[in-house]
C-alpha positions, 0 to 999 in steps of 0.5 A: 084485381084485389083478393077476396081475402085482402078485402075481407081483412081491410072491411073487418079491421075498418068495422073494429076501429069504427066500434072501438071509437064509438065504444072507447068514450063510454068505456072511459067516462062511463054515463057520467055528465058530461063538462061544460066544455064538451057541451059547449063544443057540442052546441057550437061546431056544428054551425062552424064546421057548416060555415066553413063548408059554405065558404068553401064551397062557394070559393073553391073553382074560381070567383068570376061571375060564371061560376058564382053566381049559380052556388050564390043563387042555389045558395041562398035557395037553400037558405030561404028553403030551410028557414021556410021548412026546417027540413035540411034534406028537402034544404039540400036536395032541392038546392043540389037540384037547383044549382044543378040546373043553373049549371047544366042549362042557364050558365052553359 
């Protein structure tokens, strides 16, 4: 069993790295404007990063049709839930559940 004082210790030195590298950007560069460049990476990594999720969730665990076909089914749920709403928690929630099901009922 872990000692109390151990867990203590690894909780406060993880909430003092997470302040200092919230902190650490505003200390430096003050409320100064930031370049083009952090602007331009700021609008444009998130859709790469949730590209990169995509293509690995859907190849990750094989490629034959049994597992597939329910992450491309729950897949574009998502999709067409998302455009049709604009809510990504509704999105991902009803798509999670979606292909839950698929798993757990249809492709047993």
């Amino acid at each position: 069993m872990v000692d109390f004082k151990y867990s203590v210790m690894i909780i406060l030195i993880s909430a003092i790295a997470t302040f200092f590298t919230r902190v650490f950007p505003f200390a430096v560069f003050g409320r100064r404007q930031p370049s083009k460049t952090v602007l331009y990476v700021g609008k444009n990594l998130p859709s790469a990063v949730i590209a990169i999720l995509v293509v690995y969730c859907i190849c990750g665990g094989g490629m034959d049709m049994h597992t597939l076909l329910p992450k491309v089914i729950a897949g574009v749920c998502v999709v067409a839930l998302h455009v049709w709403k604009r809510n990504n928690l509704l999105s991902i929630g009803l798509g999670t559940v979606i292909y839950m099901a698929l798993v757990q009922l249809v492709f047993v």
